[in-house]
Every structure is written in structure tokens, then in C-alpha cells.
C-alpha positions as CSV (number, residue, x, y, z in Angstrom):
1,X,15.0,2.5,18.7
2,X,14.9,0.3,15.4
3,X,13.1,-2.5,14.7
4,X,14.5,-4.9,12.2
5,X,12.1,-7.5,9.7
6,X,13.8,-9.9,8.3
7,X,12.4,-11.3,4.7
8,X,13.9,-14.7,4.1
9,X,13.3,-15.1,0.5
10,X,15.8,-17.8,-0.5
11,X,18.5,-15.6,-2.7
12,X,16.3,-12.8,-2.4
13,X,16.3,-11.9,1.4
14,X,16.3,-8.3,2.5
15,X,15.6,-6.4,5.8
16,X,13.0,-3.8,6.4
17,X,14.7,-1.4,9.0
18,X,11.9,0.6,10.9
19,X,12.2,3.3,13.4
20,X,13.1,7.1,13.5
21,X,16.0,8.9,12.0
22,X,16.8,6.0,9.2
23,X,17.2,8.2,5.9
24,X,19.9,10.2,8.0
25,X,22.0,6.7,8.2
26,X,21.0,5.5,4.5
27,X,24.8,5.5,3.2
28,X,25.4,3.0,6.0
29,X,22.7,0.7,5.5
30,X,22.4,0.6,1.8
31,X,26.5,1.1,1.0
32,X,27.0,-2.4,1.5
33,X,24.9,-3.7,-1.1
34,X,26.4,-1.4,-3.7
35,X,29.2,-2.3,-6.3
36,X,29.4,1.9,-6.5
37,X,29.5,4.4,-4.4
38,X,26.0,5.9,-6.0
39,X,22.9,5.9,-6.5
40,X,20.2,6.7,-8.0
41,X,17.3,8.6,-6.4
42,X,13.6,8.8,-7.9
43,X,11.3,11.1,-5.6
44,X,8.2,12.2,-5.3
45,X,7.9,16.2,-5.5
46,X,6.1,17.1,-2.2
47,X,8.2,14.7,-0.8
48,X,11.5,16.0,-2.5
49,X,11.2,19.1,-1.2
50,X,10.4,18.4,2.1
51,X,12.9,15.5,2.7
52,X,15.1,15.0,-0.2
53,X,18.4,17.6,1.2
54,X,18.7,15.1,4.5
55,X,18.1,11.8,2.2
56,X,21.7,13.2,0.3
57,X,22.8,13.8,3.4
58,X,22.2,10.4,4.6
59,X,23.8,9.1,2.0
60,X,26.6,11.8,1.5
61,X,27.4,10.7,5.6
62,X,28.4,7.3,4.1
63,X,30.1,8.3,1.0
64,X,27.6,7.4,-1.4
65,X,26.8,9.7,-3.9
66,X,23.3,10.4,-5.3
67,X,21.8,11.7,-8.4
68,X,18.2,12.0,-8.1
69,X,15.0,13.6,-9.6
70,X,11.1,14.1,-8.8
71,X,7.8,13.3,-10.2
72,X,4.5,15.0,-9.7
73,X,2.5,13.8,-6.6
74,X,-0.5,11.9,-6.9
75,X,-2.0,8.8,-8.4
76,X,-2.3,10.4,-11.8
77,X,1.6,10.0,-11.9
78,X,1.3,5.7,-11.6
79,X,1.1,5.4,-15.4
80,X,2.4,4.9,-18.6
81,X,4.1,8.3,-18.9
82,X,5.5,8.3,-15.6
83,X,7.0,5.6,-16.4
84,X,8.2,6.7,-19.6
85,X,9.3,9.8,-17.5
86,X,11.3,7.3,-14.9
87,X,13.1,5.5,-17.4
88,X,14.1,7.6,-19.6
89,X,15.9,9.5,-16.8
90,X,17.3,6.4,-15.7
91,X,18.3,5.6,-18.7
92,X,20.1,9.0,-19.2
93,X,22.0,8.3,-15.8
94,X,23.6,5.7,-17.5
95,X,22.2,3.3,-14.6
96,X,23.8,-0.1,-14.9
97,X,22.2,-3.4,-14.2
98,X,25.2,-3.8,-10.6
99,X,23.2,-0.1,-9.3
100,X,20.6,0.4,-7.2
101,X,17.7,2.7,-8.1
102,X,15.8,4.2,-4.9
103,X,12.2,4.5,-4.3
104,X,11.7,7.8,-2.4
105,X,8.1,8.5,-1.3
106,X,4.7,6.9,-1.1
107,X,3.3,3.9,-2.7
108,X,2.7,5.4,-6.2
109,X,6.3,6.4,-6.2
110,X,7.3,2.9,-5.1
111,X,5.3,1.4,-7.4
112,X,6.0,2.7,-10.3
113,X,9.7,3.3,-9.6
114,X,9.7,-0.7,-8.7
115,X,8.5,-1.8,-12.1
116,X,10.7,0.4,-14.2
117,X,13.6,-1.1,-12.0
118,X,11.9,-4.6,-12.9
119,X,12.2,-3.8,-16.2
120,X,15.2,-1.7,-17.2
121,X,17.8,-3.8,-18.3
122,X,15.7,-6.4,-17.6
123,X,16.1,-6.0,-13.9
124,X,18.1,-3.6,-11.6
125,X,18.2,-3.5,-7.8
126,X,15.8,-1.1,-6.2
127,X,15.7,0.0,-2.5
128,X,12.4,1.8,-0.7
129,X,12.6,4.7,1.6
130,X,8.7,4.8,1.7
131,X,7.3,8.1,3.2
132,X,3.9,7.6,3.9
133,X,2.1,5.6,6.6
134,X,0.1,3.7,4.0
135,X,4.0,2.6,1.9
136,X,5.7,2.1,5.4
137,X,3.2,-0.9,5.8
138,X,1.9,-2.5,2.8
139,X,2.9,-1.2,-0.3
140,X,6.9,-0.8,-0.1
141,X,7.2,-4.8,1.3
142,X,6.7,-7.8,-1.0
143,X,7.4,-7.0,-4.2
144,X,4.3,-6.1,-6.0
145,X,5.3,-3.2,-8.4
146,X,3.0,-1.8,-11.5
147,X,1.4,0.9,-12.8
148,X,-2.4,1.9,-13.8
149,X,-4.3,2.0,-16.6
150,X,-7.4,3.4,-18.1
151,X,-8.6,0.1,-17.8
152,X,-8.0,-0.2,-13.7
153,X,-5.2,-0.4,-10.9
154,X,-2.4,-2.2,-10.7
155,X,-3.2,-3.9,-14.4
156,X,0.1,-3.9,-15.5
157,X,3.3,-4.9,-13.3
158,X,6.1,-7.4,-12.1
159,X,6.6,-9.1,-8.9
160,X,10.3,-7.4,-7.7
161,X,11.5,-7.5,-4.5
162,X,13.8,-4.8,-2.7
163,X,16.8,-5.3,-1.8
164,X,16.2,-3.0,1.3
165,X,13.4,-1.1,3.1
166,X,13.9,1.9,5.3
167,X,10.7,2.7,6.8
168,X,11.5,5.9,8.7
169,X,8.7,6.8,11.0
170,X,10.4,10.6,11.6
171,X,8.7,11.1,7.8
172,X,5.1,10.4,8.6
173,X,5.5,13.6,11.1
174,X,4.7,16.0,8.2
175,X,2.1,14.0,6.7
176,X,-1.1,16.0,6.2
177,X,-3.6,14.1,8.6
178,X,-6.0,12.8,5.6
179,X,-2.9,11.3,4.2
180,X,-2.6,9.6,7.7
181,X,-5.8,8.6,8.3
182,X,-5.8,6.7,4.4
183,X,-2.5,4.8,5.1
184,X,-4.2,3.7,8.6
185,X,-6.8,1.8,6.2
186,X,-4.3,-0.3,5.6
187,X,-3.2,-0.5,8.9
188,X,-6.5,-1.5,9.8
189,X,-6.6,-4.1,7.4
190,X,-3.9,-6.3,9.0
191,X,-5.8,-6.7,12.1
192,X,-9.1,-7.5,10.1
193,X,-7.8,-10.0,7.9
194,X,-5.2,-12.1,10.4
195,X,-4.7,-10.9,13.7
196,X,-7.8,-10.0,16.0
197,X,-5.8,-8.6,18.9
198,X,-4.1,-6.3,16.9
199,X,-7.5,-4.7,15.7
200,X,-7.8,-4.8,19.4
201,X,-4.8,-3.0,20.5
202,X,-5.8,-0.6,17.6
203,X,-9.0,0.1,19.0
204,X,-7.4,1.3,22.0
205,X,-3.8,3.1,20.8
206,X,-5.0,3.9,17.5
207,X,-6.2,7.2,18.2
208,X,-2.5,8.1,19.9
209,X,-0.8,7.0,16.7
210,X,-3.1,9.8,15.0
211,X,-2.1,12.2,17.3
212,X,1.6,11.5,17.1
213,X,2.6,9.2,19.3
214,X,5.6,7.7,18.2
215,X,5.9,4.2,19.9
216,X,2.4,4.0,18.9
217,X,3.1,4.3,15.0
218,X,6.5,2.6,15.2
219,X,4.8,-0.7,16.7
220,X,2.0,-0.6,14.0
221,X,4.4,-0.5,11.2
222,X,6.2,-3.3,12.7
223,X,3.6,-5.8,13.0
224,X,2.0,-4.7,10.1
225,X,5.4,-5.3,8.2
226,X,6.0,-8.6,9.9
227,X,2.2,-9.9,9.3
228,X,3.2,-9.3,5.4
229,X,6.3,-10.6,5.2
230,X,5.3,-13.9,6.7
231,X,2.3,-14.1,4.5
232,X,4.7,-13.1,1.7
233,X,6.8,-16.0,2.5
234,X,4.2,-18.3,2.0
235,X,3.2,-16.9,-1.6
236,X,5.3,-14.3,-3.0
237,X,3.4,-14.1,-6.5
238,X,-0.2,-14.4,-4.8
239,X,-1.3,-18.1,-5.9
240,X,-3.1,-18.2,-2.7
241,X,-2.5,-16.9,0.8
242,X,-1.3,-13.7,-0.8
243,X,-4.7,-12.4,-1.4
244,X,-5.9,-11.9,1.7
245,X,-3.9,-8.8,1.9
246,X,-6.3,-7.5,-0.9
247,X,-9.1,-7.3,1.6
248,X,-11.3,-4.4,1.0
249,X,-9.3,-3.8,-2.4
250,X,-12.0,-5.5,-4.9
251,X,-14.5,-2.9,-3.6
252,X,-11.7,-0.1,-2.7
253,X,-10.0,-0.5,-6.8
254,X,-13.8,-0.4,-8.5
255,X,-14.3,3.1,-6.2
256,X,-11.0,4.3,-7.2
257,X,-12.2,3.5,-10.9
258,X,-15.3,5.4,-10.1
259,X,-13.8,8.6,-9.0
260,X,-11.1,8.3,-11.7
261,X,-8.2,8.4,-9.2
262,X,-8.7,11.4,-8.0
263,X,-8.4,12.9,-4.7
264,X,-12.1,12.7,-4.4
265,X,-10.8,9.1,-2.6
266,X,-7.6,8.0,-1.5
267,X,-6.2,4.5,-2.4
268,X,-6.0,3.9,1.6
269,X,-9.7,5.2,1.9
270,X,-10.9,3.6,-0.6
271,X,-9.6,0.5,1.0
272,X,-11.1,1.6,4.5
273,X,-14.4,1.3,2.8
274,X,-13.9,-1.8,0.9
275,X,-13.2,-3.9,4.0
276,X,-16.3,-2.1,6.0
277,X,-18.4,-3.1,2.4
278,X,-16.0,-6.6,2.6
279,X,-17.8,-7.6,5.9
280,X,-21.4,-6.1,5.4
281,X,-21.0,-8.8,2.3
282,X,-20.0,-11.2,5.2
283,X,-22.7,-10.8,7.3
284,X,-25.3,-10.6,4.2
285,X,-23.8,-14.1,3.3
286,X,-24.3,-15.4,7.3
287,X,-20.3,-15.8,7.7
288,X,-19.8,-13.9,10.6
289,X,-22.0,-11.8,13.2
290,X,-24.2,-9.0,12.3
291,X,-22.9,-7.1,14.8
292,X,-18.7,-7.3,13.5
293,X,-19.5,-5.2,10.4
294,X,-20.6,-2.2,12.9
295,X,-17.6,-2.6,15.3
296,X,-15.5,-2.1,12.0
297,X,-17.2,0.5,11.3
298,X,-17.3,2.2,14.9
299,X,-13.5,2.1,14.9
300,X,-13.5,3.9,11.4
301,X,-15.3,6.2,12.7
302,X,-13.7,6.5,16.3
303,X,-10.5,7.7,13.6
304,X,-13.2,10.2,11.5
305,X,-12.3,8.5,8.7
306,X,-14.3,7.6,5.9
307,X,-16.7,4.2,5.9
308,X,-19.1,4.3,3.3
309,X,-20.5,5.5,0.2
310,X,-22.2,8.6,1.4
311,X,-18.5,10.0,2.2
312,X,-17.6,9.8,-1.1
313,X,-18.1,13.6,-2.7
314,X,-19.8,13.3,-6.1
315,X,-21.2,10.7,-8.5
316,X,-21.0,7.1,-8.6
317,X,-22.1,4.1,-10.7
318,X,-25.0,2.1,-10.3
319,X,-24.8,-1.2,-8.9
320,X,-24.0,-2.5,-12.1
321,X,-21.5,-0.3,-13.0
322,X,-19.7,-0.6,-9.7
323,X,-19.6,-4.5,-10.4
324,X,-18.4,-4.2,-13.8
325,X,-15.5,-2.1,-12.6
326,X,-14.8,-5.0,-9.7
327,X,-14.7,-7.1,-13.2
328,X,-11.2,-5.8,-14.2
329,X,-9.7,-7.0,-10.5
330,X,-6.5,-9.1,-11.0
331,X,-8.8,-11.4,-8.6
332,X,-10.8,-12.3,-11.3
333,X,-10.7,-16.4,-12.0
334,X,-12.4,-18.3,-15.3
335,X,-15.0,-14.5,-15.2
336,X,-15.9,-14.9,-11.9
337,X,-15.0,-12.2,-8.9
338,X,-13.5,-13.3,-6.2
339,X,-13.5,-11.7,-2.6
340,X,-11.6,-11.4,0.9
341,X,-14.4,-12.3,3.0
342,X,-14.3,-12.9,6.6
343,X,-15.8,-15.3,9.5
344,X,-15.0,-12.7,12.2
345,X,-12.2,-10.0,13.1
346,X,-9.0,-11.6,12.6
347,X,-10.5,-14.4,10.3
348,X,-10.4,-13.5,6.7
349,X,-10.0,-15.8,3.7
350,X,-10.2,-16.3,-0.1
351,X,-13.9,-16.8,-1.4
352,X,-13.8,-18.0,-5.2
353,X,-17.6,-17.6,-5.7
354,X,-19.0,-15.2,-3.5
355,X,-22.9,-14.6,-3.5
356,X,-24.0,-12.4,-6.8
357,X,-27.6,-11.8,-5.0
358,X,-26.1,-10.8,-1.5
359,X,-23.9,-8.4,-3.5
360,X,-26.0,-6.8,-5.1
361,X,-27.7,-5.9,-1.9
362,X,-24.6,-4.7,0.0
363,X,-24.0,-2.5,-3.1
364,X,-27.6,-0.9,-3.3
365,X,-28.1,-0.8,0.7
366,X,-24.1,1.1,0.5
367,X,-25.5,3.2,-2.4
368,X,-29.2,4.0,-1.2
369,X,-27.4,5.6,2.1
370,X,-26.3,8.6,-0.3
371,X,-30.0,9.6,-1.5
């Protein structure tokens, strides 16, 4: 079974086509948009050699040709030589501006491989094939391409939109389960920031989706897809609405910061503990009950993922240090932070001038629970 999300951008409207066995019909469903019978295939390595054989295939099945290449896993890779890297091998394809490039992995791959398709010859077509749980749902839909720098995430970029998404759930069968467990942050997310009976059906099928089951997953990516792509709709460069899909990412980014990308925390863990920190900041500031910031993080734990600073391995900054990382967010308006706060599951918005005391307090309480 397949779901299909439409994305009605006006003259820049694409499908996101989710369900099981898609790579093995990508020469059917991207062939149509081509003006060649090729393409060209940026991949991640792991993900390469696990996947990349029935990808050609795929394509091969359709008479599309591919020529593709790999770059290191991890978030060390989302930079300015990866991208160097990417283009240059694009350029040496001889990629014109009528082909499509392909996004083949997770969200650092579709990221970066997004922008250098935003930017080479000032713009070719891209299509994702994301293959992690954490891509399938956020990162691979709306747009938002970039890289990182030594001065924090997602700093440099371009809003470009896909011309298709093939979200293949068959993929996220050979996951490693922490990988899992950080795209379910952002899975988690969607029902905290919009939708309160979808954190409810996650409290209850959550756990299956873990384990494997199938319908389960499929169904999350699905609404998490159609959740974005309506909100994308609304704002597609993030003037407003947009930015409640960054719940839990002004805390997760700083923490990513801290640990210097590394795999001491995963972008989707990092954002697991942001939204937990996102509504202990809520509750500090009396918007929502005292009691919703331990049901969010009940459920985090009900997953054993992680929820708080003492699960980060390591060192960490002071409170100060931590805010002065927050300080580079793209969220950032005239100097002053701005936060996805919420008034209870399901009922996050945009708070231009959140409370510096109550912060600070969230920041030492979530730092004196690793003494």
C-alpha cells in the first residue's frame, strides 16, 4: 500500500509517495519528470552499500540510467567540503540545468545534496529518496536545504523544493535502532506542536513502530508528512507558521553545538530533548500544566530514548555558554531568542520574547540533574 501527499505549491507542486517497495519503482515515478533518461545519484556510504544496487535497479526497470557516487556518513559530512566534494562531482558529470540530481540517504545527505542542487547552475532539479526515519518525515519535505558551520547548524542554505519524494518505509528495516529512536524525535514532535491525538495514538502504537510494525511506521510518516506540508503551504520560507516545526531545535541545535556534532548526540535526540527542555520552559513560564512536561517525558522514556541532560555522555557548557550557542539560531530576531513554546500537547506557537529568568532556571535545573 502507498500513500500519496500532495504539495500544492503553485508551479512548484510535487508528491511525496510513501509506502514499501518505492526505490524498486523509481524509473517509473521519477522518468516522467526527466528531459533524459539519467540521473544523477548522490548517496550516503552506509546507505550506498546497503541499498544503492536495488536503487539502479529501480531505475534501470524504467530505463533510466544512473551515475551515482557516496559520501562519508555522518553529520561531519554537512559542510563546506562536502559540498565542495558534491559539486565538483556533479560538475564533472556534466549535470545540466534540464537533470535531476537525487538525494539518496538521510537528512545530512538531503541537505547538503539540496543546496548544491540550489546552487549549481544556479538551480537544478533534485529528487529525495530519504532513508532514515528522521528524513522520511521532516527533513526531505519543504524545501529547507543547507549546510553547517563552525559557527552552528543549518547557517548557510537555500529554500529548494523537490520535485519528488519517495519515502520508502522497506529502508528504515535496517536502521540501527538508535538511528530509529532519533528520527522518532521528530516524529514526536508533530504531535507536540499541532496535533494532540496523534501524540495520543503515539503513546499507544509508538512502541510497535519500534519494533517493526509496518502499518504502524507507514501511518506516522504519513501524517507527519501531511502535518508539514500543510504548514509548509502556509509559509514556505518560514516568516511565521513555519517555525513551529523548529520546536525543541533552539535547545536541540545549541546541544548539537555543544557536543561538536558528534555521535555523542544525534540531530533527532537532540531535538527529543529540546522539546522535553521546550515545555519544562512552558511550564516554568505558567503556559501550560506542570504535569504535560512529565507526560512528554514519560513517553520518551516509554521509547528508552534520551530526555535530558544527564543522557548526554561528556561535557557541557554552563548555562551561559549553552545560551550563547542558542544565540546563533536562525530564530534569532533584532538579538533576541525566540522559542517554540507550548500551551498544552498539541498547542505550540512562536514566542518572540520568551522569559530570560525562567530560562535560565530550566537550563540550570536540566544541568544540575548531571552532578
Amino acid at each position: 500500500m502507498t500513500s500519496i501527499v500532495h504539495v500544492p505549491l503553485p508551479g512548484r507542486e510535487y508528491d511525496i509517495h510513501i509506502g514499501a517497495g518505492l526505490i524498486g519503482q523509481a524509473g517509473a515515478l521519477v522518468g516522467p519528470l526527466l528531459r533524459q533518461p539519467r540521473v544523477a545519484v548522490v548517496a550516503d556510504e552506509t546507505v550506498a552499500g546497503l541499498h544503492l544496487e536495488a536503487l539502479v535497479e529501480g531505475f534501470a526497470a524504467g530505463g533510466v540510467t544512473v551515475r551515482a557516487t557516496s559520501l562519508p556518513s555522518g553529520e561531519g559530512t554537512k559542510g563546506w567540503e562536502g559540498l565542495q566534494a558534491c559539486l565538483d562531482w556533479l560538475l564533472e558529470m556534466k549535470v545540466e540545468r534540464g537533470d535531476l540530481v537525487v538525494a539518496f540517504g538521510g537528512g545530512v545527505v538531503g541537505d547538503l545534496v539540496g543546496f548544491a542542487a540550489a546552487i549549481l547552475r544556479r538551480g537544478v532539479g533534485f529528487v529525495q529518496v530519504p532513508t532514515t526515519l528522521l528524513a522520511q518525515v521532516d527533513s526531505s519535505v519543504g524545501g529547507k536545504t543547507g549546510i553547517n558551520t563552525r559557527q552552528g547548524k543549518n547557517l548557510v542554505g537555500a529554500f529548494h523544493q523537490p520535485r519528488l519524494v519517495l519515502a520508502d518505509t522497506d529502508l528504515l528495516g535496517t536502521l540501527p535502532a538508535r538511528d530509529f529512536l532519533a528520527g522518532y524525535g521528530e516524529v514526536m514532535k508533530y504531535g507536540l506542536l499541532g496535533d494532540a491525538g496523534f501524540f495520543t495514538w503515539l503513546e499507544h502504537n509508538a512502541p510497535g513502530m519500534a519494533d517493526g510494525n509496518a502499518a504502524a511506521r507507514r501511518e506516522a510518516v504519513r501524517r507527519c508528512c501531511e502535518m508539514k506540508a500543510a504548514i509548509v503551504l502556509r509559509d514556505e520560507t518560514e516568516q511565521g507558521d513555519r517555525a513551529l516545526l523548529n520546536l525543541g531545535h533552539t535547545f536541540g541545535h545549541a546541544l548539537e553545538a555543544a557536543t561538536g556534532y558528534s555521535d555523542r548526540l544525534l540531530h533527532g535526540e537532540g531535538v527529543a530533548i529540546g522539546c522535553a527542555l521546550a515545555f519544562d520552559l512552558s511550564a516554568r513560564m505558567g503556559l501550560c500544566a506542570q504535569e504535560t512536561p512529565g507526560r512528554v517525558r514519560a513517553h520518551l522514556a516509554q521509547m528508552g530514548m534520551k530526555r535530558s541532560l544527564a543522557d548526554i555522555p561528556g561535557p557541557l557548557p554552563d548555562v551561559d555558554g549553552l545560551i550563547a550557542l542558542m544565540g546563533q539560531d536562525k530564530k534569532v530576531r533584532d538579538g533576541r531568542l525566540t522559542f517554540i513554546l507550548a500551551r498544552d500537547i498539541g498547542a505550540a506557537y512562536v514566542e518572540p520574547a520568551a522569559d530570560a529568568t525562567a530560562l535560565r532556571a530550566v537550563l540550570a535545573d536540566a544541568l544540575a540533574e548531571r552532578l
